[in-house]
MDAnalysis code that builds the backbone (N, CA, C; Angstrom):
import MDAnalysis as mda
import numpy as np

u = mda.Universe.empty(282, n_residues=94, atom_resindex=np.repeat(np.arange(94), 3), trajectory=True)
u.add_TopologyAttr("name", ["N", "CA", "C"] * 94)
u.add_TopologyAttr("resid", np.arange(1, 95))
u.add_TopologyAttr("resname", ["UNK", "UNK", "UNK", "UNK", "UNK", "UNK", "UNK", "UNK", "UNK", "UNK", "UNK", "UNK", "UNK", "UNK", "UNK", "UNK", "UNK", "UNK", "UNK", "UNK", "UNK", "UNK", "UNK", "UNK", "UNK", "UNK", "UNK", "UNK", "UNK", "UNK", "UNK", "UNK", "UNK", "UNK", "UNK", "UNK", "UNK", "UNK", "UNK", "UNK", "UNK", "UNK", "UNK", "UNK", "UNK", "UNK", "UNK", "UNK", "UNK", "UNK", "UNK", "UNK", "UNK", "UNK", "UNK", "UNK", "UNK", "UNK", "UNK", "UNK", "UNK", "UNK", "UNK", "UNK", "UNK", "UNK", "UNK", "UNK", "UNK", "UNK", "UNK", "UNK", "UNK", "UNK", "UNK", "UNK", "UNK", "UNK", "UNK", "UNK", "UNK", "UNK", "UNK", "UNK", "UNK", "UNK", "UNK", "UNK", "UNK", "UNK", "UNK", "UNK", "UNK", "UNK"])
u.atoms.positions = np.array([
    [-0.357, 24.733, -40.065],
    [0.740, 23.796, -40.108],
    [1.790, 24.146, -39.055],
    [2.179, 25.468, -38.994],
    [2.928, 25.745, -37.998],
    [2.587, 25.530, -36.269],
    [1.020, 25.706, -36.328],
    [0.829, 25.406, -34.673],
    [0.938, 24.072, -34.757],
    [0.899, 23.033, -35.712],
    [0.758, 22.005, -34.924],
    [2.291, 21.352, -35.229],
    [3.097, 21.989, -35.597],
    [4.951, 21.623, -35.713],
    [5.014, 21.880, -33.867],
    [4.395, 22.926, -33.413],
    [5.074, 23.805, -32.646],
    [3.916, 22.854, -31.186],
    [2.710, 22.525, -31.387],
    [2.361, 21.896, -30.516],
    [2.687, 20.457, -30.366],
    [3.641, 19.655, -31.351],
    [4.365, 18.233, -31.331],
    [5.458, 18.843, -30.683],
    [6.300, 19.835, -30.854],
    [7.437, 19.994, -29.983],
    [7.157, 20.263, -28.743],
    [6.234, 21.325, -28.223],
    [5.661, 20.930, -27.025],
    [5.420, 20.030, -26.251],
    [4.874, 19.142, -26.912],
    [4.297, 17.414, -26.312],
    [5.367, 16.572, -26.019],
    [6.803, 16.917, -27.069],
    [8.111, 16.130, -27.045],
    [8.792, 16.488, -25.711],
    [8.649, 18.138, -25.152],
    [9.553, 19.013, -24.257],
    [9.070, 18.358, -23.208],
    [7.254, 18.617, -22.740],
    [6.955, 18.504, -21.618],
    [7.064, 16.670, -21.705],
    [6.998, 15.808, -22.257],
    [7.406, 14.439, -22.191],
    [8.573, 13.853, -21.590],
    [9.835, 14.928, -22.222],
    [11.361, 14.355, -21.696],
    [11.434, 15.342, -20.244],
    [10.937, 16.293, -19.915],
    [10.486, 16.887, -18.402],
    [10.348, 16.237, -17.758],
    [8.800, 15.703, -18.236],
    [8.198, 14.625, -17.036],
    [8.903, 13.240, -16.925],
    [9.706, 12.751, -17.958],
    [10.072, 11.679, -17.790],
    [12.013, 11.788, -16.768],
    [12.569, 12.903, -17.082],
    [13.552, 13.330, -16.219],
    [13.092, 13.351, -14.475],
    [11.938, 13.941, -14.175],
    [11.586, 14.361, -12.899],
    [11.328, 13.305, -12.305],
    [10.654, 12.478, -12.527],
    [10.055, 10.642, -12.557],
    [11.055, 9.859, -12.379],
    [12.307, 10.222, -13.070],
    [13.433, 9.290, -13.071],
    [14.550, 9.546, -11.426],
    [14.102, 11.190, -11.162],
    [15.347, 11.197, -10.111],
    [13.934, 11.813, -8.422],
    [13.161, 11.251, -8.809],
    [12.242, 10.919, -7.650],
    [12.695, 9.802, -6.456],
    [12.990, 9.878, -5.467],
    [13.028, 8.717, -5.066],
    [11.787, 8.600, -4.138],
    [11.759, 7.281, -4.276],
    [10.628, 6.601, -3.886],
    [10.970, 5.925, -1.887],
    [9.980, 6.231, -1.054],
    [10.028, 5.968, 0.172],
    [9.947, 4.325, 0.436],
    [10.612, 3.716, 1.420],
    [10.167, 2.208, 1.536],
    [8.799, 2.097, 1.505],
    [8.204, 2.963, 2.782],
    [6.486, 2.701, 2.979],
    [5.781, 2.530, 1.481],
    [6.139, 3.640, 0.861],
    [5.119, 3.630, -0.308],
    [5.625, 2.286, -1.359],
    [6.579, 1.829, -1.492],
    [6.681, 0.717, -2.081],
    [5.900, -0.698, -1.630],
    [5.905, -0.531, -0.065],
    [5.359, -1.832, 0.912],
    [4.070, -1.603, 0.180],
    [3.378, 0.102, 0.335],
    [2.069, -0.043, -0.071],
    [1.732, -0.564, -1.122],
    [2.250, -0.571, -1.913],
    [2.097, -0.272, -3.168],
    [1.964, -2.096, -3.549],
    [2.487, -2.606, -3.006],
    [3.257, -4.024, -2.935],
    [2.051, -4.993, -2.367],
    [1.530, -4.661, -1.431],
    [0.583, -4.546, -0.369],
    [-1.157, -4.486, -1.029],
    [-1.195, -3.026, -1.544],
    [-2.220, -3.045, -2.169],
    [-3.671, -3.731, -2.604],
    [-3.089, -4.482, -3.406],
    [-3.184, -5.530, -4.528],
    [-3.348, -7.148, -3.877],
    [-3.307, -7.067, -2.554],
    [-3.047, -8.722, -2.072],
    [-4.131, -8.613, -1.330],
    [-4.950, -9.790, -1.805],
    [-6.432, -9.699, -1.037],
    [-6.016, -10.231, 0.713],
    [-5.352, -11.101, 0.872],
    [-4.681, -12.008, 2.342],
    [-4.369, -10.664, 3.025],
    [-3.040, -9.702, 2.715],
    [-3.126, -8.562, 3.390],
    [-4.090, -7.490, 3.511],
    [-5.143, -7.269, 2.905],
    [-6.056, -6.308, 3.071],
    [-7.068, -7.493, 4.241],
    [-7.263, -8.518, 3.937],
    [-7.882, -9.236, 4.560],
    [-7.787, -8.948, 6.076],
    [-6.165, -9.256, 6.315],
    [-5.755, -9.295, 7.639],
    [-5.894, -7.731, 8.277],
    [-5.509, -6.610, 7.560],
    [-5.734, -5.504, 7.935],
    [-6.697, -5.080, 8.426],
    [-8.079, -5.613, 8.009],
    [-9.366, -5.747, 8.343],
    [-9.453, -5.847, 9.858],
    [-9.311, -7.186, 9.652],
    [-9.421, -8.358, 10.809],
    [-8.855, -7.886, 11.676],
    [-7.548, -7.287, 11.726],
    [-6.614, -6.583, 12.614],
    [-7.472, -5.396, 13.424],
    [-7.439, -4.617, 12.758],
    [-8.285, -3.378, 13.203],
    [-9.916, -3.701, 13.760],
    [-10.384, -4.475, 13.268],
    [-11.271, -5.223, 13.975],
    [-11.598, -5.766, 15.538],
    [-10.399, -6.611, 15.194],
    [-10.055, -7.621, 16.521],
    [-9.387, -6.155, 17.529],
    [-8.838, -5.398, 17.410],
    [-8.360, -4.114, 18.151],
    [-9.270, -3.270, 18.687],
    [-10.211, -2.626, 17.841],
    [-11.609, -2.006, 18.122],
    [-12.092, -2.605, 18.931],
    [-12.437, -3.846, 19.015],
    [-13.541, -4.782, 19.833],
    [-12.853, -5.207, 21.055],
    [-11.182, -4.828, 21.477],
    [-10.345, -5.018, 22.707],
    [-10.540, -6.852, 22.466],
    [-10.437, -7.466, 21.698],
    [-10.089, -8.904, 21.647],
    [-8.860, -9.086, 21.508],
    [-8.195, -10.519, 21.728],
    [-6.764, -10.600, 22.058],
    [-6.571, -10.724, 20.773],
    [-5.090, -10.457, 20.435],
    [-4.315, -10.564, 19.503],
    [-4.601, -12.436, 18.577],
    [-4.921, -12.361, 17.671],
    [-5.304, -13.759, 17.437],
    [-5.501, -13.675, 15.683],
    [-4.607, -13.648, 14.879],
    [-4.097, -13.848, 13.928],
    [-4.603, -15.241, 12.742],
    [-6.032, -15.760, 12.662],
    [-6.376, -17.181, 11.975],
    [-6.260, -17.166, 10.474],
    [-4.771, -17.601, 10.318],
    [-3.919, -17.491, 9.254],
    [-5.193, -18.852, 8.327],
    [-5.567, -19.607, 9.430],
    [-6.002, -20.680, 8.745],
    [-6.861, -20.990, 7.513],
    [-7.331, -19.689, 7.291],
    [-8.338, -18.921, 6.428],
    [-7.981, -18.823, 5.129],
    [-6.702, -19.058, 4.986],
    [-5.905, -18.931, 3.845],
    [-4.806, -19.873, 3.510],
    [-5.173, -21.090, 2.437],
    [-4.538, -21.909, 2.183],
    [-3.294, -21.795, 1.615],
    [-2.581, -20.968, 0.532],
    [-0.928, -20.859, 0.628],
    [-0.208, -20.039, 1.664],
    [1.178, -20.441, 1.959],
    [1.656, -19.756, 2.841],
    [2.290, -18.640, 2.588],
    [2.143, -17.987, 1.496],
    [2.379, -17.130, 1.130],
    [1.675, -16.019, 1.297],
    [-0.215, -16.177, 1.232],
    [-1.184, -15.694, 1.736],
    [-1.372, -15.408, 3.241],
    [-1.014, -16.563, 3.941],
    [-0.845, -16.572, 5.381],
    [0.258, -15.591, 5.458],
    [1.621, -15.564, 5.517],
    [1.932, -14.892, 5.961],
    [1.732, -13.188, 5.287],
    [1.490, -12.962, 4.689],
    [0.365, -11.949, 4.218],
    [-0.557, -11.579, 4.906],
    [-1.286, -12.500, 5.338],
    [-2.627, -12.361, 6.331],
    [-2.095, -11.696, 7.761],
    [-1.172, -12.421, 8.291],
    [-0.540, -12.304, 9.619],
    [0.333, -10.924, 9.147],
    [1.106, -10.814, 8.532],
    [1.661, -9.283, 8.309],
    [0.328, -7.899, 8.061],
    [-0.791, -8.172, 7.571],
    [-1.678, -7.565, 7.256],
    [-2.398, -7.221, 8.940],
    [-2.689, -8.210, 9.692],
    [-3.442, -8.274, 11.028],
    [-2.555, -7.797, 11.895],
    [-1.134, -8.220, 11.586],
    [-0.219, -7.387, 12.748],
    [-0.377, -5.486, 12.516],
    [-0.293, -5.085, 11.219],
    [-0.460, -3.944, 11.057],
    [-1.581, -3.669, 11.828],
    [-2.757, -3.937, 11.163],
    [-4.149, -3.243, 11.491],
    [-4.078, -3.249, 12.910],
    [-4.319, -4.251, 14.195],
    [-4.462, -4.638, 15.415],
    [-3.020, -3.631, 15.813],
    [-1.659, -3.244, 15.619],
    [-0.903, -2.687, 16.111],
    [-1.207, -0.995, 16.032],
    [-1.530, -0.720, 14.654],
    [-2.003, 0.610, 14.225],
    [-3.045, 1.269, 14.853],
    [-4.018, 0.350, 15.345],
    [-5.477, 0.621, 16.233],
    [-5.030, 0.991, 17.074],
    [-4.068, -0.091, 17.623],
    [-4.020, -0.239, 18.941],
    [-3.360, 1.058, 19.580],
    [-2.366, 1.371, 18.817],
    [-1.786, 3.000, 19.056],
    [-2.291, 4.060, 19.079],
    [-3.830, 4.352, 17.766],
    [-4.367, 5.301, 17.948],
    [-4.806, 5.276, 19.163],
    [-5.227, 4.704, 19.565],
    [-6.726, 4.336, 20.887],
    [-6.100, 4.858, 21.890],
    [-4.582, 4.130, 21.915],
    [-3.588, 4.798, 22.694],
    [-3.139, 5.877, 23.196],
    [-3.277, 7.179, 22.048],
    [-2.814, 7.947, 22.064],
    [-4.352, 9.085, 22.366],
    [-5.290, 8.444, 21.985],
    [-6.409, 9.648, 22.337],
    [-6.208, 9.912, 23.967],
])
């Protein structure tokens, strides 16, 4: 009876710990974009396509058209600007 008084207070301690440390974390813009980002098929789409169209030295060419809300589009086009800009720097830099 006593270990398990003493292993609920445990579980309570390390709980309000982890939930203190969590609370005064701050969080980076990037990892929020990612995070934000993730989850959106239009931006992973374009990221693709981006890095794609970069690899293969094709021009910058963004076919938002692929994606019927514009919400997706510009998703798509924020997604392809990454990938095609991000390539384009590594390649750069070797």
């Amino acid at each position: 009876m006593k270990n398990k008084i003493t292993l609920a207070a445990l579980a309570v301690l390390v709980t309000t710990a982890s939930a203190f440390t969590i609370r005064n974390e701050s969080v980076s813009p990037a990892a929020v974009i990612a995070a934000s980002t993730a989850g959106n098929a239009a931006f992973r789409d374009g990221l693709y396509m981006g890095k794609f169209a970069s690899q293969n030295a094709n021009q910058y060419l963004a076919a938002t058209g692929r994606w019927a809300r514009a919400e997706d589009r510009a998703s798509f086009a924020a997604g392809y600007a990454r990938g095609y800009n991000a390539n384009a720097t590594f390649s750069a830099a070797k």
